[in-house]
N, C-alpha and C positions, 0 to 999 in steps of 0.2 A: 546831424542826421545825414542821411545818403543821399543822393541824387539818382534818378533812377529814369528812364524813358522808355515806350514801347517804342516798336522799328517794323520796317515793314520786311522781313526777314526774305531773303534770294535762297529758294531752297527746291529739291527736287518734286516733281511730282508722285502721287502715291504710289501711283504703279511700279517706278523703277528707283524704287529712295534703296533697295537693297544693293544695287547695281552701284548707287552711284557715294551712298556712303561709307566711311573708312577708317581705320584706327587713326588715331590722330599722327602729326609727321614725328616724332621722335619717339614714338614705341617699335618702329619700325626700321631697319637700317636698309639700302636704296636697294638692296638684291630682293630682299625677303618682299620688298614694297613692288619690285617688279613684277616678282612671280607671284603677287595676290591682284594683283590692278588687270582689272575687266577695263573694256574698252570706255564703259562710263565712268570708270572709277573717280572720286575728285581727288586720286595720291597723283592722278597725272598734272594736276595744280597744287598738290600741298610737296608733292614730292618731281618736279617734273624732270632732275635728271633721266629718271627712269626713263625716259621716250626717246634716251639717247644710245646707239651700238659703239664702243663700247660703252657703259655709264658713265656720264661727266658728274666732275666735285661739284658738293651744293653751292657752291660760291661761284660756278663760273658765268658769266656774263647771259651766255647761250640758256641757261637755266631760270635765271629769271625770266627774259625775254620770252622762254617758252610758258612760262607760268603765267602770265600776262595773253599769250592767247590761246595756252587751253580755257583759262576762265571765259574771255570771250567768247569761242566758239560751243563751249558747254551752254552758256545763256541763248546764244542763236538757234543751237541745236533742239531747244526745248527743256533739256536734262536739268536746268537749274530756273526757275520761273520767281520773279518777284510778288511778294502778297500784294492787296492794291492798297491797302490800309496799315499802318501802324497795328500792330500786336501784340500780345504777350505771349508765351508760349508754355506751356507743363512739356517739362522731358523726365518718364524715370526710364529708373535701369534698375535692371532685376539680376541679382548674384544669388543663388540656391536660396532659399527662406529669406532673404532680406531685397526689398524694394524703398530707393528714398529717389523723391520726386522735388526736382528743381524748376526752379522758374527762369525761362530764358529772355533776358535782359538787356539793357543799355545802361552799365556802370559811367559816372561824370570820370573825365580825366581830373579835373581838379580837385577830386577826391584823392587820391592818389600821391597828387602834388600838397594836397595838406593831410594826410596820413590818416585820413575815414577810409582807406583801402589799406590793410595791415598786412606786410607781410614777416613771413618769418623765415627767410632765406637772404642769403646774398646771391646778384646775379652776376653773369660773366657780361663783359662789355662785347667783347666777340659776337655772344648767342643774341646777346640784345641787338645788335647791327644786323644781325641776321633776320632777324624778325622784324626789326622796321623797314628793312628795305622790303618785305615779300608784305606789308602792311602800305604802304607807300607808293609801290608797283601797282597793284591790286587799287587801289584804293578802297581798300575794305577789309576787315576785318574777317577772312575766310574760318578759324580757327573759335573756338570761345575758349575762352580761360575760365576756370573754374574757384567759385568762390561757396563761404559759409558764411551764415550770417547767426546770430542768437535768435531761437524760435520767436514767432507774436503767433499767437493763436488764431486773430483771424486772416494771417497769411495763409497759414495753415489750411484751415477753413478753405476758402477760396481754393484753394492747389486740391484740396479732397474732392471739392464740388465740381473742378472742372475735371478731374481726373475719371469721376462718376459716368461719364460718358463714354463716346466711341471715340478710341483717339484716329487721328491719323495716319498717326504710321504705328506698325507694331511688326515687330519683327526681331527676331535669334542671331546673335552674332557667331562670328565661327569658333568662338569659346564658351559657345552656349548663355553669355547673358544677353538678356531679353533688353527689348527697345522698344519702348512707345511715348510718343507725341502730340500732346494736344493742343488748338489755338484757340486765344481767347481774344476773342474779337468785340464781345458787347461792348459797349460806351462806358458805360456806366462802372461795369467790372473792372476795365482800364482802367480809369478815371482813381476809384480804387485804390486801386494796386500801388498806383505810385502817390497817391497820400500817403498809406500806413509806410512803404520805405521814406519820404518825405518827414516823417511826424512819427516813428517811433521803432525803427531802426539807425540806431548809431555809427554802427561800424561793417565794413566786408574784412575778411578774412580769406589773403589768398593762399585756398590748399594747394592747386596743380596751374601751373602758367607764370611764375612770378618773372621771367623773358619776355612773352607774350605782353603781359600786363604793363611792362615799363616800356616796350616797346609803343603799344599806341598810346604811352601818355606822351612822352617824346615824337611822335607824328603828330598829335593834338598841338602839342606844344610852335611842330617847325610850320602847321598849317594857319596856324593864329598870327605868327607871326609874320607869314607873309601875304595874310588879305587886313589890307590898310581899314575896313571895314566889319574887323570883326565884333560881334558882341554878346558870344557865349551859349548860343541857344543852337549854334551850325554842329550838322551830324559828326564831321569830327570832332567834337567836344566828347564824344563819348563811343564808347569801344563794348562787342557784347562778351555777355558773362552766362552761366548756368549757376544760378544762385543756391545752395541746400539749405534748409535748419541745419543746424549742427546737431540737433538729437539725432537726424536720421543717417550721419556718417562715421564711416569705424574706417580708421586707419590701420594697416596693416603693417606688419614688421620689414624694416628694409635694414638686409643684410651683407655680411664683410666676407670677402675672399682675398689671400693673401698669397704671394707667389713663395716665399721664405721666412725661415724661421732667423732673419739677420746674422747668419752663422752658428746659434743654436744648432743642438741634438735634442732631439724629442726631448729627454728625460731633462736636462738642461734649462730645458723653454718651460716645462710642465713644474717643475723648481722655482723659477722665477714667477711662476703666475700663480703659487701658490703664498709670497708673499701677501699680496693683496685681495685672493680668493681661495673662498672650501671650493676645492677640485673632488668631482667625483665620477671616478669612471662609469658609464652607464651599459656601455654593454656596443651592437652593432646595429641595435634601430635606433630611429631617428628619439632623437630627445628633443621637447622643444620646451623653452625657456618657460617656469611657472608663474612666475610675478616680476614686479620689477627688481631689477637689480640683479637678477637671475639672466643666468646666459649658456646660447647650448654653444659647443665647440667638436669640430669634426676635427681628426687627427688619427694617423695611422691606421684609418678602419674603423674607431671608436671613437665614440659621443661619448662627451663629456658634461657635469652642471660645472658649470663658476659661477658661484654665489659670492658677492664685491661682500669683504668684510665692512666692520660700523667702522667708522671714521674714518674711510677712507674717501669718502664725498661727501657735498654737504647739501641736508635735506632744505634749508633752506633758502638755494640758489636755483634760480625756476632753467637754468642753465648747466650748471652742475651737480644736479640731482639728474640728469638725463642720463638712461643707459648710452645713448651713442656718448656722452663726453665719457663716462666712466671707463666704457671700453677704450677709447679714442687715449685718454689718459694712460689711466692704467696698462696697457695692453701695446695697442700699437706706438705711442708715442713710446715709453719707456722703454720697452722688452726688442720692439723690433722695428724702430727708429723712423715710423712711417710720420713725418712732424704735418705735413699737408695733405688733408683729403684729396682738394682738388685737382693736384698736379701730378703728385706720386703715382709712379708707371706699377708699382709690385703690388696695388691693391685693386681691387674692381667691387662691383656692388650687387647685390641682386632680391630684385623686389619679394615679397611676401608670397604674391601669387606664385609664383614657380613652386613654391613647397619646399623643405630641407632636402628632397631629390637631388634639387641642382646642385645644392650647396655639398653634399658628397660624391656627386657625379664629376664635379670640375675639381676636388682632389682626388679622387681616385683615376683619375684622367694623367694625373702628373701635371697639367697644367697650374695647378695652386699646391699650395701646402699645407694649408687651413682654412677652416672656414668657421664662420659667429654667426650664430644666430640671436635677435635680441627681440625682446618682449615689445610690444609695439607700444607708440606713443599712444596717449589719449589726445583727446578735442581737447577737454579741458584743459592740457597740458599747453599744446597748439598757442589758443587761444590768450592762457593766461600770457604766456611769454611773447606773444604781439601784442598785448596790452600792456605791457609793461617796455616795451620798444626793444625786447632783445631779439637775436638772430640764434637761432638753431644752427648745429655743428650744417655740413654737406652731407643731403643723405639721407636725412633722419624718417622722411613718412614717404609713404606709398599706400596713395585711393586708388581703390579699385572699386567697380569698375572705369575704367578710361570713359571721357565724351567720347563721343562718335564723332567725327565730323562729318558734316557734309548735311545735315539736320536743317540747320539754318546757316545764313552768311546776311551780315552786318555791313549796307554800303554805306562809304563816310560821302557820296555825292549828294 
């Protein structure tokens, strides 16, 4: 089972929690974060090159240092206030007809280190260095990582009952999803909360943060080891998280842009992808993928289906039954030589939320030469394949909506 703690969360007060909270640092690139960051904003600590004419790389020395005393002076200034008590917190978020309400927590690092924290990504050593050092600096956890866990009913319960209330904060982000907060401060309800993760929650499952998430177990890790007196129970033992059921998350489609057909001519490329797929031209509106294994495809002004012929993947691999490997296989690896996600400069990504818009707007632009749209994963998908200890291609899911930062902040002092 999990390990689980309330905290006494450093977060805005009510009046100015719209001021001062903010897309999280990586939906954001430093210009876009400039020209949205009000003078409270917390991007001028999640993102603080921005405070620099002209903008400095997020790596330079000057950047952290600044991040280190906006956070200070935002706590001086009033804009970020400590609770006086350990608590649990309800965060939902509201996207058109669907609202799912998580609980904000204190995940154990040693979950982590023994694999009751599941992920289904590989991370870059880069973005991880990056992240422990602005975790490290900080000494806190400014950011939550976002985890799923398998419903218990009376978690459930509990997150509806406090939900029943007035939250604290409530408020419309500049994309129109809704935001509200509530703390759960009774004894008793705490008390609670971390039996049932204690005694009959098994596993977390990380959807969005698996950077974040290995970065404070690795600060956990270098802080244990250098107080000659540690013994397991010290705040950095653990790092905060926004916890969902899994019923209440729907993963969205994350999709491919490609700069070249490898030397193909349309009819050429549309030949070869016909080896492995029914091709059907659709016309000049958007087409979007019907089930799995189904796929839309922009090219010359026309949307396309590719439908993956049978045998051509195998349904019994929780790996390669995936639309991203079928396309990945089929398509990029083979037809147009793209062999690594990660590295390959001719392909780029684009989440769900943007709409098939983007994905014929950046070819029709001349900047790409195709574009994939693919059926989105399931949880169950998700899930199965981090219990079974595999890793999803690069890429594969996109939650929406984003945390907000700036809600709460996690000190490891």
């Amino acid at each position: 089972m999990v390990r689980v703690k309330p905290f006494a969360a450093i977060r805005p007060p009510k009046d100015i929690v719209t001021e001062v909270a903010a897309p999280p640092y990586d939906v954001l690139n430093s210009e876009e974060a400039r020209d949205m960051a009000g003078e409270k904003s917390l991007l001028h600590i999640t993102k603080p090159e921005i405070d620099f004419n002209p903008i400095l790389p997020d790596h330079d020395p000057r950047v952290y240092d600044r991040a280190v005393e906006n956070f200070k002076a935002w706590k001086e200034k009033g804009w970020l206030v400590q609770d006086p008590k350990p608590c649990y917190y309800v965060y939902a978020q509201t996207m058109g007809d669907r609202t799912q309400y998580g609980l904000v927590l204190c995940a154990h690092t040693d979950d982590y280190a023994e694999g009751k924290i599941k992920k289904h990504e590989l991370t870059r050593k880069d973005k991880e260095d990056d992240r422990m050092i602005h975790v490290r600096i900080q000494n806190a956890n400014i950011e939550p990582v976002f985890f799923a866990y398998k419903d218990n009913a009376e978690l459930n319960a509990i997150v509806a009952d406090a939900a029943a209330g007035t939250p604290e904060y409530d408020f419309v982000d500049e994309n129109g999803f809704g935001h509200r907060f509530w703390v759960i401060s009774d004894r008793k309800t705490v008390q609670r909360i971390t039996e049932l993760f204690t005694t009959a929650v098994d596993a977390f499952y990380v959807a969005d943060g698996h950077h974040r998430t290995a970065a404070a177990a690795r600060v956990g890790a270098e802080k244990r080891a250098l107080n000659p007196n540690h013994t397991g129970n010290e705040e950095y033992n653990y790092f905060m998280t926004v916890c969902f059921p899994e019923s209440q998350l729907k993963i969205l489609d994350y999709n491919r842009v490609v700069k070249d057909l490898n030397g193909l001519d349309s009819g050429a490329f549309l030949k070869e992808l016909e080896k492995d797929f029914t091709v059907e031209a659709k016309g000049t509106e958007p087409f979007h993928p019907a089930a799995l294994h189904n796929f839309s495809m922009y090219l010359d002004g026309v949307w396309y289906s590719l439908t993956a012929k049978a045998g051509r993947y195998d349904d019994s691999d929780p790996i390669g039954v995936l639309d991203v490997t079928i396309l990945s296989n089929l398509v990029l690896d083979r037809i147009l030589g793209i062999k690594d996600l990660r590295t390959d400069k001719r392909i780029d990504f684009v989440g769900g939320i943007r709409g098939l818009g983007e994905l014929s707007r950046r070819v029709d632009s001349g900047e790409m030469k195709v574009a994939f749209a693919l059926y989105p994963v399931s949880m169950k998908q998700l899930i199965d394949i981090a219990d079974s200890g595999n890793i999803m291609p690069p890429k594969t899911t996109w939650f929406e909506p984003k945390l907000r930062s700036g809600l709460a902040i996690h000190s490891l002092a």
